[in-house]
Biopython code that builds the backbone (N, CA, C, O; Angstrom):
import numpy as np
from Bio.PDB.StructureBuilder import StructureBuilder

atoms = [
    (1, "UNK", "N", (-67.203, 35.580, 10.837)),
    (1, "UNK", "CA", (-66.016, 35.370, 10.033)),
    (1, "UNK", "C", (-65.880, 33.913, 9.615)),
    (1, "UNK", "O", (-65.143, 33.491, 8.723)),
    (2, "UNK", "N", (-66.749, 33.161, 10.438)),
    (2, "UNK", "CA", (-66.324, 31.448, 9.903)),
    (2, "UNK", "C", (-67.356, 31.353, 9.224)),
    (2, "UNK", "O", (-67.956, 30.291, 9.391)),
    (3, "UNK", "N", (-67.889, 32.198, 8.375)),
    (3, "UNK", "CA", (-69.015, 31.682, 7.181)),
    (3, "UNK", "C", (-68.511, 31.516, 6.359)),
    (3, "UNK", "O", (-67.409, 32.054, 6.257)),
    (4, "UNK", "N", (-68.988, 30.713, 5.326)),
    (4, "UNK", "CA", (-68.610, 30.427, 3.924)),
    (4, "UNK", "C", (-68.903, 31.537, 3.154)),
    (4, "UNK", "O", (-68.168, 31.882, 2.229)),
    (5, "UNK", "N", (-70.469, 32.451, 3.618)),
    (5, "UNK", "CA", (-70.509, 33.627, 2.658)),
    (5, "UNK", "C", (-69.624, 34.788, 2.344)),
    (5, "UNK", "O", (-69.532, 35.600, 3.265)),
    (6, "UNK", "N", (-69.205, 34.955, 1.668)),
    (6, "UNK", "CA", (-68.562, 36.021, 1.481)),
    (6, "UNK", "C", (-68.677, 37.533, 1.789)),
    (6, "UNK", "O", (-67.784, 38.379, 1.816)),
    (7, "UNK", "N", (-70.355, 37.690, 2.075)),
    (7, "UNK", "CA", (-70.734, 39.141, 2.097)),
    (7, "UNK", "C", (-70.506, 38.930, 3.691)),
    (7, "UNK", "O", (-69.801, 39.835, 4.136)),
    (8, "UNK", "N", (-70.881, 38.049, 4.611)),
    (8, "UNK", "CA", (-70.564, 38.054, 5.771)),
    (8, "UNK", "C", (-69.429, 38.343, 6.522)),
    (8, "UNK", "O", (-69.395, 38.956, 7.588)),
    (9, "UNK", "N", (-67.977, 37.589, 5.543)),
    (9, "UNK", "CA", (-66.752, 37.487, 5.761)),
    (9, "UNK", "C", (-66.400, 39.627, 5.803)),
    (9, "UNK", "O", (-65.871, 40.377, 6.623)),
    (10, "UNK", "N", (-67.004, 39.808, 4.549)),
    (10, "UNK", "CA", (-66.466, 41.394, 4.533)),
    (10, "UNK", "C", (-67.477, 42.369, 5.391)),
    (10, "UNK", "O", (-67.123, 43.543, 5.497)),
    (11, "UNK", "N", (-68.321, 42.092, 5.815)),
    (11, "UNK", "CA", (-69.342, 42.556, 6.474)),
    (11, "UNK", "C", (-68.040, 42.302, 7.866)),
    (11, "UNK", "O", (-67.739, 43.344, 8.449)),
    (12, "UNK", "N", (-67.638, 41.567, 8.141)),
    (12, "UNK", "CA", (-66.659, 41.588, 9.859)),
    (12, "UNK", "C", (-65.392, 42.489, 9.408)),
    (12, "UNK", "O", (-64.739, 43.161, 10.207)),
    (13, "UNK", "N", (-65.166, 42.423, 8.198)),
    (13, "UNK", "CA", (-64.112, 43.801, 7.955)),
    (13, "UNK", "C", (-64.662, 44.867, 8.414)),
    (13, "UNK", "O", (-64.643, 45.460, 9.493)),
    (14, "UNK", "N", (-65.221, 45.032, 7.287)),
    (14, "UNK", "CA", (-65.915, 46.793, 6.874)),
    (14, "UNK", "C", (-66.602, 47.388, 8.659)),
    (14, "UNK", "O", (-66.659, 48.556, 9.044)),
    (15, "UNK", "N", (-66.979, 46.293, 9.337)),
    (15, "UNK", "CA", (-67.779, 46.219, 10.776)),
    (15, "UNK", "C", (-66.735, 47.721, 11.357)),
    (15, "UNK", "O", (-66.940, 48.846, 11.813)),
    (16, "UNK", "N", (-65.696, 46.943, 11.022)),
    (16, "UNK", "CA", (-64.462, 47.848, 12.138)),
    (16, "UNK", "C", (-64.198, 49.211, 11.794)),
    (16, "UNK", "O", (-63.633, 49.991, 12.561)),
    (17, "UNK", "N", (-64.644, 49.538, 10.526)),
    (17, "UNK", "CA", (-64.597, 51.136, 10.043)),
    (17, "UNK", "C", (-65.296, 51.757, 11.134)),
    (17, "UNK", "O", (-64.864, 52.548, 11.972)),
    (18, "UNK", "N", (-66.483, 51.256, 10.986)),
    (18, "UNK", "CA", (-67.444, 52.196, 12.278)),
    (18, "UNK", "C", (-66.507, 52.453, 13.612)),
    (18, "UNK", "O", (-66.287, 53.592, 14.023)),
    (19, "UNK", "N", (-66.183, 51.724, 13.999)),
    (19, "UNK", "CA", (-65.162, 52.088, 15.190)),
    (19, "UNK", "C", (-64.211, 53.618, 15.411)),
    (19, "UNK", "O", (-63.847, 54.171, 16.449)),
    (20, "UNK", "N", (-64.073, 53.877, 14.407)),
    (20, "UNK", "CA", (-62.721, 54.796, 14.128)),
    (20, "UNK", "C", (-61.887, 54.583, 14.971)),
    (20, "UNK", "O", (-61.330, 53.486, 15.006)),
    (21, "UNK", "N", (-61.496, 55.870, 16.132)),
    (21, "UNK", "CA", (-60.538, 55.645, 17.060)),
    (21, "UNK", "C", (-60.704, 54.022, 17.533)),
    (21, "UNK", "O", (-59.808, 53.205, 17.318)),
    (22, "UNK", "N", (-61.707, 53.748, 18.063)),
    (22, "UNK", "CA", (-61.759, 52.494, 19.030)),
    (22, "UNK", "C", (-61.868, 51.089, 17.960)),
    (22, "UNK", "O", (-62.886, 50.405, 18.062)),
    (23, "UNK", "N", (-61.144, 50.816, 17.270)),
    (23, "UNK", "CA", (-61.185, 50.011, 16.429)),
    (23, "UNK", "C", (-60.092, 49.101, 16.846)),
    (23, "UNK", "O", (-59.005, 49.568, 17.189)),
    (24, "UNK", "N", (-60.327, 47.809, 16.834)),
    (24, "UNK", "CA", (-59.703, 46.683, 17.263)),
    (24, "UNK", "C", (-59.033, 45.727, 16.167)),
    (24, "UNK", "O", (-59.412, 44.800, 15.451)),
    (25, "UNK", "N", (-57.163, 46.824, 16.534)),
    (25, "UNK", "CA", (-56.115, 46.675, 14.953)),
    (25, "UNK", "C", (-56.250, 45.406, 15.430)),
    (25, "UNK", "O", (-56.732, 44.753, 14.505)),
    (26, "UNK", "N", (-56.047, 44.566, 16.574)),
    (26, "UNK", "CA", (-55.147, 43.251, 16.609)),
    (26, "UNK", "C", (-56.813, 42.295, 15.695)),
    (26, "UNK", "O", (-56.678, 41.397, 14.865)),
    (27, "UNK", "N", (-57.836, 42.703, 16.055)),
    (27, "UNK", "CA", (-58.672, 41.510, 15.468)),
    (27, "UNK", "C", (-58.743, 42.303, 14.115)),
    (27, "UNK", "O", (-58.518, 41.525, 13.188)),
    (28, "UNK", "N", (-58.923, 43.282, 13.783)),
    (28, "UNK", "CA", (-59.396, 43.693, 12.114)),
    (28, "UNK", "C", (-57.944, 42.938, 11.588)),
    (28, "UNK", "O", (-58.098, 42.224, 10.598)),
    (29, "UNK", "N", (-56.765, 43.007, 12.058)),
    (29, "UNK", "CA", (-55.181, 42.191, 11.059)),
    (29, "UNK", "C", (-56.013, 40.728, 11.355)),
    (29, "UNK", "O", (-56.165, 40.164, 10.272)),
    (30, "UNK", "N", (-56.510, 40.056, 12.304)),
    (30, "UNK", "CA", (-56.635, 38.740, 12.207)),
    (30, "UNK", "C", (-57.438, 38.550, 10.694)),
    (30, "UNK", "O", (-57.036, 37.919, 9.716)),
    (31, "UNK", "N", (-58.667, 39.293, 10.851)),
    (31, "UNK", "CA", (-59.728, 38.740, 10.080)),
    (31, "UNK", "C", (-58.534, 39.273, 8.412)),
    (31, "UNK", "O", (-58.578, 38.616, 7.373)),
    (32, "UNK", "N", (-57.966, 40.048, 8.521)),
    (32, "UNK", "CA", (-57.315, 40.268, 7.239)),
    (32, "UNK", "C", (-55.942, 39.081, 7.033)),
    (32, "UNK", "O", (-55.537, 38.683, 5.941)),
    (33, "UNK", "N", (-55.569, 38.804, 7.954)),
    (33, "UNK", "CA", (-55.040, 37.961, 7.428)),
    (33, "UNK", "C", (-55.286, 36.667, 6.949)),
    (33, "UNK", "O", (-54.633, 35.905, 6.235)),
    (34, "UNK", "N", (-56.809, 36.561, 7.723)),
    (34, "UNK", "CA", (-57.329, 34.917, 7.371)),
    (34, "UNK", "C", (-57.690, 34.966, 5.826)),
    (34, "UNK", "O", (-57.711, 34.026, 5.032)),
    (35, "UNK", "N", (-57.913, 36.045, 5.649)),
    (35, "UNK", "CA", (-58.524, 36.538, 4.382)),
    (35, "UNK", "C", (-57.742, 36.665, 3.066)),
    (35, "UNK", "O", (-58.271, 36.733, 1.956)),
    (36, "UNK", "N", (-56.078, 36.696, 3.381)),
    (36, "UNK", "CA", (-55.367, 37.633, 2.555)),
    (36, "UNK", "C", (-55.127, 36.643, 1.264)),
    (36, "UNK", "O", (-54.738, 37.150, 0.212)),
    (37, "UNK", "N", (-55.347, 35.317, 1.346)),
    (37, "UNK", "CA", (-54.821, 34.493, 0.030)),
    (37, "UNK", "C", (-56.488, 34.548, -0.970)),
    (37, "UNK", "O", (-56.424, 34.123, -2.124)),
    (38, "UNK", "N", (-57.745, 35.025, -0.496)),
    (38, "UNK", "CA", (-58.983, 35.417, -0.836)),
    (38, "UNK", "C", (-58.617, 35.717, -2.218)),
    (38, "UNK", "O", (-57.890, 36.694, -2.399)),
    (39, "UNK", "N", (-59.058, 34.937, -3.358)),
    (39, "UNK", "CA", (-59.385, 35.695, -4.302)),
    (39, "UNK", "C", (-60.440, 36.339, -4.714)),
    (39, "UNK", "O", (-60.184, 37.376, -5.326)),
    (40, "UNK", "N", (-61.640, 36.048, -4.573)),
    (40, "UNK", "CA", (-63.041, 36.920, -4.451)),
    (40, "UNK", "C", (-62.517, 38.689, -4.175)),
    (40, "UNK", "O", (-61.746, 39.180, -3.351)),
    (41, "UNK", "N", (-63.297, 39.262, -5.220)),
    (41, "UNK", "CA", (-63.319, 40.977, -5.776)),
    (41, "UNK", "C", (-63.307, 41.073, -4.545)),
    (41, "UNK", "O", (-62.287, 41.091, -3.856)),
    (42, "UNK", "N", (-64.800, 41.165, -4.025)),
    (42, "UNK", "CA", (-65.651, 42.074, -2.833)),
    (42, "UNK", "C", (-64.335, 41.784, -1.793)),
    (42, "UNK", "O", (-63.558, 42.699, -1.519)),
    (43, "UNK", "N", (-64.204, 40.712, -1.362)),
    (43, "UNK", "CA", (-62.939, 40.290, 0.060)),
    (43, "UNK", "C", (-62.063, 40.994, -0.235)),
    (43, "UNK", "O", (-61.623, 41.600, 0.742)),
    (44, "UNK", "N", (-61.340, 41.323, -1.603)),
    (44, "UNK", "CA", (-59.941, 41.910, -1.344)),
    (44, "UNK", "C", (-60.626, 43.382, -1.744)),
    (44, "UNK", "O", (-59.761, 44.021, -2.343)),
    (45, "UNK", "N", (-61.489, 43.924, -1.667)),
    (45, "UNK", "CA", (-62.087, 45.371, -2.119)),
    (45, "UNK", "C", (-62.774, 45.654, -0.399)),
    (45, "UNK", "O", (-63.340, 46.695, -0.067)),
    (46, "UNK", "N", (-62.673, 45.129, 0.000)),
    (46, "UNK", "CA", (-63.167, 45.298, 1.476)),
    (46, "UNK", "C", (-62.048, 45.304, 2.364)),
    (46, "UNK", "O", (-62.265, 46.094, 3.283)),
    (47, "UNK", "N", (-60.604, 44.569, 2.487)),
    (47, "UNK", "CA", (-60.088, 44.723, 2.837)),
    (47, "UNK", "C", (-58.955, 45.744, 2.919)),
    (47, "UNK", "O", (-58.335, 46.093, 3.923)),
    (48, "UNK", "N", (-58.759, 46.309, 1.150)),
    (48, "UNK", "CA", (-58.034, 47.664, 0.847)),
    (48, "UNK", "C", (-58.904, 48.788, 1.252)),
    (48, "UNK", "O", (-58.372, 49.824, 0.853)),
    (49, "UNK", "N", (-60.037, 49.039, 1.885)),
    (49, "UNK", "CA", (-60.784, 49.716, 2.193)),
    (49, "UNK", "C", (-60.785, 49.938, 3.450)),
    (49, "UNK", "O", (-60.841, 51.078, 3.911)),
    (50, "UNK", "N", (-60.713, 48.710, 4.271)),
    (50, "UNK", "CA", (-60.518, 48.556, 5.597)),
    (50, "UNK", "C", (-58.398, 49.481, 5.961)),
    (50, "UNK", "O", (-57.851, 50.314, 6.684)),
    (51, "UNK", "N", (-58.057, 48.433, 4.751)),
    (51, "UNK", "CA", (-56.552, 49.037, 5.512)),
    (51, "UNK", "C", (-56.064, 50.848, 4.691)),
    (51, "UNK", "O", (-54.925, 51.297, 4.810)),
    (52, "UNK", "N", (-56.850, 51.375, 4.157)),
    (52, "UNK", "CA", (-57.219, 52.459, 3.376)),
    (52, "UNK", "C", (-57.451, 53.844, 4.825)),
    (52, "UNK", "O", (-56.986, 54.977, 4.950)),
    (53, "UNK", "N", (-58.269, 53.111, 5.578)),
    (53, "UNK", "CA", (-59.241, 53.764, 6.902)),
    (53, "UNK", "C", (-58.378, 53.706, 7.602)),
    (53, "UNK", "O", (-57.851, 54.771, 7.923)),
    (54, "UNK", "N", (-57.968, 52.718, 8.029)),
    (54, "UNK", "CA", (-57.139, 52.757, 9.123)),
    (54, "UNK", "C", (-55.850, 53.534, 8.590)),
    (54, "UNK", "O", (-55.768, 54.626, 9.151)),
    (55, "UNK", "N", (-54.862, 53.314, 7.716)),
    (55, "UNK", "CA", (-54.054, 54.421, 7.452)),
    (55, "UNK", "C", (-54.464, 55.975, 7.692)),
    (55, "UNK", "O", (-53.715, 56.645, 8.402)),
    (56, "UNK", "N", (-55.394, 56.460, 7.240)),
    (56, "UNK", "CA", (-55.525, 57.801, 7.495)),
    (56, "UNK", "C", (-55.675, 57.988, 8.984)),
    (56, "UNK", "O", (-55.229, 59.015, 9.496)),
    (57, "UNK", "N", (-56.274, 57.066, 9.716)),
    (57, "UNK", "CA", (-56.492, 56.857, 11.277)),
    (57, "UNK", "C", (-55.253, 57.768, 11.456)),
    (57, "UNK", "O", (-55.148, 58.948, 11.792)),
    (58, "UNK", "N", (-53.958, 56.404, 10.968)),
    (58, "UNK", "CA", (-52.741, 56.591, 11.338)),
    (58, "UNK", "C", (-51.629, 57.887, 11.473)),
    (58, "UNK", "O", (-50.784, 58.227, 12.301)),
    (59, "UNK", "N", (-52.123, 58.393, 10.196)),
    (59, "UNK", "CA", (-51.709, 59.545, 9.868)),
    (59, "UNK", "C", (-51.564, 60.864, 10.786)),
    (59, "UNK", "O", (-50.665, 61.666, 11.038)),
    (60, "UNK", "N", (-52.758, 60.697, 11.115)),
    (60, "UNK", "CA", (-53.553, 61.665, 12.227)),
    (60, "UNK", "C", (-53.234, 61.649, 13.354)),
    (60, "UNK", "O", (-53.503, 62.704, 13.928)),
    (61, "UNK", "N", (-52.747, 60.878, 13.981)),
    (61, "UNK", "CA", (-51.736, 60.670, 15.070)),
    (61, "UNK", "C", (-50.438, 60.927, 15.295)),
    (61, "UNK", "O", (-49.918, 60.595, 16.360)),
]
sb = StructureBuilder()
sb.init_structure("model")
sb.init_model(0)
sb.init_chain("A")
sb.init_seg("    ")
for serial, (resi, resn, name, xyz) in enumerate(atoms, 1):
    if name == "N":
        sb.init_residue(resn, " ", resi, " ")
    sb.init_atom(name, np.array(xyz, "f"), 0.0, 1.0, " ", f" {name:<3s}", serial, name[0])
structure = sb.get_structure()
């Protein structure tokens, strides 16, 4: 997450999909919030994706 690259930065998002149930809300909100003033496509297209997943998680519960 402390790279400058960008594909890396969303690569530690998208990481946490794989998780499903066992997915770690308190660090996936960190890395989204470090992220959230991001203007770069891919960062904010990775992150509505990320919080996309986890809603339906939510749902389901």
């Amino acid at each position: 997450m402390n790279s400058e690259n960008i594909w890396l930065q969303r690569t530690t998002i998208l990481l946490q999909l794989r998780y499903k149930d066992t997915t770690d809300v308190d660090l996936l909100f960190k890395y989204i919030k470090q992220l959230a003033n991001e203007n770069e496509f891919f960062i904010r297209k990775g992150i509505g994706w990320a919080l996309r997943e986890y809603s339906k998680k939510m749902r389901m519960q």
